[in-house]
C-alpha angles and dihedrals in degrees: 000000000000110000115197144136096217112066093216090052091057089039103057087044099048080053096057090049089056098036087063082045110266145119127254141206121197127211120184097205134002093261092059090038088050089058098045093041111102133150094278095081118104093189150015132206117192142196106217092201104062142142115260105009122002130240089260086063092036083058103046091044085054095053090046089062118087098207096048117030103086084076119114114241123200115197112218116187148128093252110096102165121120098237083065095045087045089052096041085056093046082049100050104256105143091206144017127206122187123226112272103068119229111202102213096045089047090059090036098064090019089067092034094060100042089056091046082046086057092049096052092050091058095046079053101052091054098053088050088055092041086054098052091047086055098051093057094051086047089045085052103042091053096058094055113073084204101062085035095060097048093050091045096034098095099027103121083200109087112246129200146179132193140184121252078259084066090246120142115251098174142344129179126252094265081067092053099047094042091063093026096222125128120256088259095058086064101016105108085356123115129217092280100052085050111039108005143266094289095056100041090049078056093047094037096058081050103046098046086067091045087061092051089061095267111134107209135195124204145164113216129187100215128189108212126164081001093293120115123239140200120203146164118212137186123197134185139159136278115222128200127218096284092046096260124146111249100161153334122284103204123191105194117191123175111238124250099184133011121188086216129149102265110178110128121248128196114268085222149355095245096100093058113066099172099119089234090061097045093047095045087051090046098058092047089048082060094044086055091057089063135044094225124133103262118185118217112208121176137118127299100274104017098105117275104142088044090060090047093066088046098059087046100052091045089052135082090257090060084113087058130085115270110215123186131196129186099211096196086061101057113084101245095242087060096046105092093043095060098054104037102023136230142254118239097266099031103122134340103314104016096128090159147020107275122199108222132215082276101060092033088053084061103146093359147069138299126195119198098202111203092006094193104069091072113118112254089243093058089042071065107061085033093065089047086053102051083054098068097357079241129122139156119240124245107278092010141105116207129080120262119210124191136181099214128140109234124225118175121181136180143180094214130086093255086193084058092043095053082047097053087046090240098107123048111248101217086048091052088045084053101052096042094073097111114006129172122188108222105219126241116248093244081061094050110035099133077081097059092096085051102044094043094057099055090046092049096047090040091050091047092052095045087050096051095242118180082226139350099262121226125259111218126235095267103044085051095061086036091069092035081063107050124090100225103212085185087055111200099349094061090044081058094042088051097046096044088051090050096057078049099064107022090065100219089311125112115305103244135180080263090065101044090077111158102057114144094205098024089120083051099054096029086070088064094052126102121207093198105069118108119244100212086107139134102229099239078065095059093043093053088049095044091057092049089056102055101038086047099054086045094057093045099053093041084051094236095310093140091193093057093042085046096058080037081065095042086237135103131261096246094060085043086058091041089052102047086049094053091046096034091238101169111193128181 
């Protein structure tokens, strides 16, 4: 074939071809060439400057494609420089003439690539015939347990093999000691004889596309014998001699690292007892229950991530993996890479196929932290995506289809953000199906005890810390004072700085340094007041206090205490009610 935009160009070319005796196909651009092209070409020769797309991309589609790009490519084009024969190798291209032709070198390098081009095709024919003699002895070395079992013996990756009914028809000795069970406790049984209802119904979702010819990667946090387990698992079908699928082929290999979201979430809302929080933890117990998208607003800081993994791990994927992105920290070229994937070749430094967020998710959650940050061009391909849960990733060409569960969650106000024509409206539409505001600590600060409590035991614990050391009375009512403008991260920063200086003793007033208000809130403490208190106490005393010396200094005017207080009147009035605070 004889690709080029000037007819006589294509003309005196084609001449040459037949004048050596062949037969020659013409193309007047690369689209045209790309259509005609099929695997019964023995040679292309290919303008670079061209209309549409130029002969570099002509090449590398060429080479992208399985049944073509075998095919030797000459590039024949005025430019002679070494920067555009640099860049047509690096595209592909076996061979580069300059315009003007000269006739001996043409048949020169003309002859010497269609003999390299028979020689490729029987090396060709005999891996083709070397495959297929392959696949029979695979074909017959998996239906004998004895061949099997020598091959797997030794393999310190589980493997495993079940039926198109998903039982278990074998599996090698690292299976077996992995679980430590005997080959008859597996051995005919299905997921949930062996593991139970909530991780068949995992493996199961996965498994039904498997057989379907899918091959799927995950990666599965399993309880078994009451000990978690992190794993990673390939799986991938068996085919019989007519290329049908008979069953499932599994690797299983134990994980060693796991780039999850690991920030600890509550096991349940029963600690916090400040309405915002319970009714915030209500509605996401009810978003668990389903698999539907749910859309986490709130302010930076006040715990939406941390809801997140509260809503996964009370949901039916808690088995899965949990993945978290911050979309305002990914550079935006690398965006869509990160979270779809990309094929070896695809851009500058893809040296191989990476999975994205998307694919490691597989039978799991994702949570798209500070959603509206994406570029309007990947809010894009995300809203195709929410349509099928199937993408392509970047550079490549096949669809992609995924089982995951979707949390976004933001900081902005998105309504504002469609408004302002910097986030896509149906995107937005898409996303708001289910949202739930996470409250701000100073909305929130009956759950500082509380609070205070997990972080401190968390942080000890992450600090190595022989015990959780005790905060005082006054430092206690201290933190429930102040307004936290940081909400619940600054909470974390304080408290973290605090162990840090108070040197395993009691946490005083002394240790909670980088406050913001702490002048403010110190004038409403009281250094007098005995320690020897339930927290629930404290809390209840605290909030006297301070409702009690708003009210004095805004001379009763419960409005203006209540704006004093940064709440509304109604929750004044709620909390005097709650504590019989009878002011005239």
């Amino acid at each position: 074939m004889v690709v080029d935009d000037e007819e006589q160009n294509l003309r005196l070319l084609k001449a040459f071809l037949e004048a050596l005796g062949h037969e020659a196909e013409t193309a007047g651009n690369g689209f045209d060439a790309l259509r005609k092209l099929n695997s019964g070409f023995d040679l292309v020769l290919l303008d670079i400057v061209m209309p549409g797309i130029d002969g570099l991309e002509v090449v590398r589609r060429i080479r992208d494609d399985p049944e073509v790009s075998d095919i030797p490519i000459i590039m024949v084009t005025v430019l002679g420089d070494r920067e555009t024969r640099l860049a047509a190798v690096e595209a592909g291209a076996n061979d580069f003439i300059t315009k003007p032709i000269d006739k001996l070198e043409f048949r020169v390098r003309v002859e010497s690539l269609l003999k390299m081009k028979e020689a490729q095709d029987e090396i060709k024919r005999h891996r083709a015939e070397l495959e297929e003699t392959v696949e029979k002895r695979t074909a017959a070395l998996l239906e004998s347990e004895k061949r099997f079992r020598k091959l797997v013996e030794t393999a310190r990756d589980g493997i495993f093999i079940k039926d198109n009914k998903l039982r278990y028809t074998d599996v090698n000795t690292a299976i077996l000691r992995f679980l430590d069970i005997q080959l008859s406790d597996i051995i005919g049984k299905t997921d949930k004889d062996v593991f139970g209802n909530d991780i068949a119904v995992q493996a199961q979702n996965v498994e039904y596309r498997v057989l379907q010819g899918q091959t799927i990667e995950t990666q599965e946090r399993l309880i078994y014998k009451s000990q978690p387990i992190s794993v990673d698992c390939i799986r991938f079908p068996i085919r019989g001699s007519s290329n049908e699928i008979t069953g499932i082929c599994g690797i299983v290999r134990e994980m060693v690292y796991r780039p999850l979201m690991t920030s600890d979430a509550p096991s349940s809302g029963d600690d916090y007892i400040s309405p915002a929080m319970r009714s915030t933890l209500s509605k996401a117990r009810l978003a668990a229950e389903t698999n539907s998208i749910i859309l986490l607003t709130g302010e930076s800081g006040s715990g939406k991530d941390h809801l997140a993994r509260y809503i996964h791990d009370q949901s039916s994927r808690c088995h899965g993996p949990l993945f978290a992105v911050n979309c305002a920290a990914i550079p935006s070229e690398l965006a869509e890479s990160e979270l779809f994937g990309h094929e070896a070749g695809a851009f500058t430094g893809a040296v191989r196929r990476k999975r994205g967020l998307m694919e490691l998710a597989e039978g799991g959650t994702l949570l798209l932290n500070e959603i509206g940050e994406l570029s309007h061009v990947l809010q894009g391909k995300l809203l195709t995506f929410l349509d099928t849960f199937s993408f392509t990733r970047v550079g490549g060409e096949k669809k992609v289809t995924v089982n995951i569960r979707l949390l976004a969650a933001t900081s902005k106000d998105l309504r504002s953000e469609v408004t302002e024509a910097r986030f896509r409206k149906d995107l937005y539409y898409r996303l708001d199906v289910f949202p739930i505001h996470v409250p701000t600590l100073r909305e929130r600060n009956e759950d500082i005890p509380v609070l205070v409590k997990e972080i401190l035991s968390r942080l000890s614990a992450s600090m190595v810390l022989r015990e959780t050391p005790s905060v005082s009375f006054d430092a206690l009512r201290l933190l429930c004072l102040y307004s936290w403008p940081g909400n619940v991260r600054e909470l974390i920063n304080v408290l973290e700085r605090s162990l840090i200086l108070c040197r395993g003793e009691t946490i005083g007033v002394q240790h909670l340094v980088g406050m913001g208000e702490t002048e403010k809130a110190d004038s409403l403490v009281d250094p007098c007041k005995p320690l020897n208190r339930s927290l629930h106490d404290i809390l209840g005393e605290t909030e006297r206090t301070l409702i009690e010396e708003a009210l004095r200094r805004s001379g009763g005017n419960k409005a203006e205490a209540a704006r004093y207080l940064r709440i509304s009147p109604f929750a004044l009035a709620r909390h005097m009610t709650k504590l019989e605070i009878i002011w005239r």
